[in-house]
Residue, then its C-alpha position, 0 to 999 in steps of 0.5 A: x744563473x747556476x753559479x757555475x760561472x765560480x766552477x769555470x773562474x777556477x779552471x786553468x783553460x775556463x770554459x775550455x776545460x776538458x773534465x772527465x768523463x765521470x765529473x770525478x774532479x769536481x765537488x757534487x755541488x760542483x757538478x750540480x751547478x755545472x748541470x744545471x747550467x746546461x739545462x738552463x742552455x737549452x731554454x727548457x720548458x720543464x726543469x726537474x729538481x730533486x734536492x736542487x740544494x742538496x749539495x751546495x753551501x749556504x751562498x750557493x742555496x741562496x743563489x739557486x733560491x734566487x734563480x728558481x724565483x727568476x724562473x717563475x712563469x718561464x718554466x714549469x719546474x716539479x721540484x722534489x724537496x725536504x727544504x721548507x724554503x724551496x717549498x714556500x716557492x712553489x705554487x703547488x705542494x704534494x707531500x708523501x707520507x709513508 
């Protein structure tokens, strides 16, 4: 559902893969779409997303797009956003003006 499963297709050992400690061999959007997958595992009632596209490609934004869509009335996510798209999503918007 992250679209970790095209981190995992590319790694010798698959989901054997041993990755350092700090994630310093994989791409931001990467090490995103990695921990996003290990939240999802978990079944969480309450996910928090802060720049969930941020470091992802176009594809990639839209597959995160789909699974936030997926997630509606399974989870409760706060998500924190510069990106109109995502924000179309929720049910409720709080803007922060300075």
């Amino acid at each position: 559902l992250s679209g970790a499963d095209s981190v995992v297709a590319r790694m010798p050992e698959g989901l054997n893969h041993k990755i350092g400690f700090d994630g310093s061999d994989l791409s931001g959007g990467e090490r995103q779409k990695i921990a996003i997958a290990r939240a999802l595992i978990r079944k969480p009632e309450i996910l928090i997303f802060d720049e969930v596209t941020n470091h992802l490609d176009y594809t990639s934004r839209m597959k995160m797009r789909d699974l936030i869509v997926s997630l509606r009335g399974k989870v409760t996510i706060l998500m924190v956003s510069h990106d109109p798209e995502l924000v179309k999503l929720c049910d409720q918007e709080i803007n922060l003006d300075l």
